[in-house]
N, C-alpha and C positions, 0 to 999 in steps of 0.2 A: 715418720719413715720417709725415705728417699721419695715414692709414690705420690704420700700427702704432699711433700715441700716443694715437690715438680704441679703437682695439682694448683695451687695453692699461686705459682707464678706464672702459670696459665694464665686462670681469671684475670690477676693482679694486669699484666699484659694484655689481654682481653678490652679489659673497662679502661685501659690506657689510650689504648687505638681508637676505643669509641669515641675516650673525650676528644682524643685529637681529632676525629673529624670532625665533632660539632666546632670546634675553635676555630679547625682552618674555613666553612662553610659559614663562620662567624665575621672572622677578618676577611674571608672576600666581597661577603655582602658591608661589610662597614668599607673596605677601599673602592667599590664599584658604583659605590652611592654617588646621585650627582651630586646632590646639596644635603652632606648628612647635615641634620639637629645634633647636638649635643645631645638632648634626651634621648633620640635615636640612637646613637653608638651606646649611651649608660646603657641601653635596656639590653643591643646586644651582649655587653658586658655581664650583667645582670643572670641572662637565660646562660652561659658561661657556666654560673657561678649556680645555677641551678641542676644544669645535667653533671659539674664537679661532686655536688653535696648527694646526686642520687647515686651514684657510683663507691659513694663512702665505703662501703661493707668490701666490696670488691678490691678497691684500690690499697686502702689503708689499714684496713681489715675490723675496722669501726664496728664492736658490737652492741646491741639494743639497750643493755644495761650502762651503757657508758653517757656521758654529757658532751656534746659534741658542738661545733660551732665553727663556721666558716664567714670568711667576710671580704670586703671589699671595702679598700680604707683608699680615701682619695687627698690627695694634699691640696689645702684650703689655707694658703698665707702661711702661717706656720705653726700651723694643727694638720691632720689628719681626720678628716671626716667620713664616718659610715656610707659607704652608698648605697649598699646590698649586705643584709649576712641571713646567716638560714643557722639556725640551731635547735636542741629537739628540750630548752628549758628557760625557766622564765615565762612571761608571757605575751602574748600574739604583738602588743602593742608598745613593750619595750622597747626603750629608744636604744641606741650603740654610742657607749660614751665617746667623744672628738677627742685624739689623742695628742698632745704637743709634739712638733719631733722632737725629739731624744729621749721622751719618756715611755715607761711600759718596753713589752716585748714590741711592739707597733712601732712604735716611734723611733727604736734606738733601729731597728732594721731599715728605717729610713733613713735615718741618719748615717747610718754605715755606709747607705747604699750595697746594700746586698741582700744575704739573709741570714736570720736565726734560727737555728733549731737547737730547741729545750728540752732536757728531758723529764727536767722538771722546773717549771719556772717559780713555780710555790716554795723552793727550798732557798731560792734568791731574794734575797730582799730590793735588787735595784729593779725588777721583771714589774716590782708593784704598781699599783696606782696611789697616789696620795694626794690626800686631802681630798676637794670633790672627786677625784678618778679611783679612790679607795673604795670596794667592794666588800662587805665581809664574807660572800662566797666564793671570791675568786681562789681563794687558795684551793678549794675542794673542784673548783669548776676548770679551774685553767691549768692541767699539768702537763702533757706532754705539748711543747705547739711548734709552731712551723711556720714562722715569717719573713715573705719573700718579697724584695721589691719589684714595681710593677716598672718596668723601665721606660722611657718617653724613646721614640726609636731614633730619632733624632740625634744626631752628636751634637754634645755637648750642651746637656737640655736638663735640669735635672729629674728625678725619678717623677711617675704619675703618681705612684699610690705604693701600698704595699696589700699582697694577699696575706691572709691569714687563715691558718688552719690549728683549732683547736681540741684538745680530748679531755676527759679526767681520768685517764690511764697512763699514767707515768713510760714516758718513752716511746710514745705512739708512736713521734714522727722520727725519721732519721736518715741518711745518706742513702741508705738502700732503697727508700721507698716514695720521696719526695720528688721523682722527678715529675710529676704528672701536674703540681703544683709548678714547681717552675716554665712548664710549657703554658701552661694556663694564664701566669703573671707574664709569659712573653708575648701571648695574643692579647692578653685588654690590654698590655701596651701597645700593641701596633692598633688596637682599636680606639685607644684613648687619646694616643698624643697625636697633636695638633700638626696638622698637615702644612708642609712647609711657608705653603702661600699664604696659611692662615698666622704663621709666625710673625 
């Protein structure tokens, strides 16, 4: 009903506003810092990517039955390295495969420089991994996703990283509902990239 789908973009709106404050409360403590750490900005990055993952239900509309998984892929040479992901399978101490650019859904949204959203990347055969990045659950685990570059704010600097947001619900993510993803890849950019002096 009209009711529900107004109800429905409340919350979604709602859990929007809230990421954004922890982001912007995020990027002002990482630009006010006298001498940030590198590990310092990661972890604000990190709590980021943690009050993003509790908002799931809210934002995305992410239910308990589904496989979910969000992350934080940083560019390391010319891979894509884990810094942070939070998912609700597998287990506690599994690592997050390092992804080349231009492979996977990870790597080619780097390589774009921009992003992708799938609605099913399990029906692709270039979204795969192969060889050691071949999973045999990923087809069941990785269907709708959502990969956003994280930009360096600097002109003319190339991308930090890319966010990632995953479902096993075919069509999770899509133009109507990713914006809260792109705001998020636009703070750990301004948290991540290197501060001009430090250029």
């Amino acid at each position: 009903t009209e009711i529900e789908r107004q109800r429905v973009e409340i919350i979604q709106l709602s859990a929007h506003i809230s990421c954004l404050g922890v982001a912007a409360r995020g990027v002002e403590s990482a630009l006010l810092a006298a001498a940030p750490t590198r590990t310092g900005l990661e972890e604000i990055a990190k709590q980021l990517l943690e009050t993003l993952t509790d908002q799931r239900a809210q934002l995305f509309g992410i239910r308990d039955d589904e496989q979910w998984n969000f992350a934080i892929y940083l560019r390391d040479g010319a891979q894509l390295t884990c810094l942070s992901h939070r998912r609700n399978f597998g287990q506690s101490a599994d690592v997050a495969r390092d992804w080349p650019i231009g492979s996977g859904h990870v790597g080619l949204a780097y390589q774009r420089e921009g992003e992708l959203l799938n609605d099913d990347v399990a029906s692709e055969e270039v979204f795969q991994g192969r060889g050691d990045l071949y999973r045999e659950d990923d087809r069941a685990r990785y269907r709708g996703t959502a990969s956003i570059c994280i930009p360096d704010v600097n002109d003319g600097r190339p991308a930090v990283g890319v966010l990632v947001a995953t479902s096993s619900k075919v069509g999770r993510y899509t133009q109507a509902n990713v914006q809260p993803l792109r705001d998020l890849a636009q703070s750990i950019g301004a948290i991540l990239s290197p501060r001009i002096d430090d250029i």
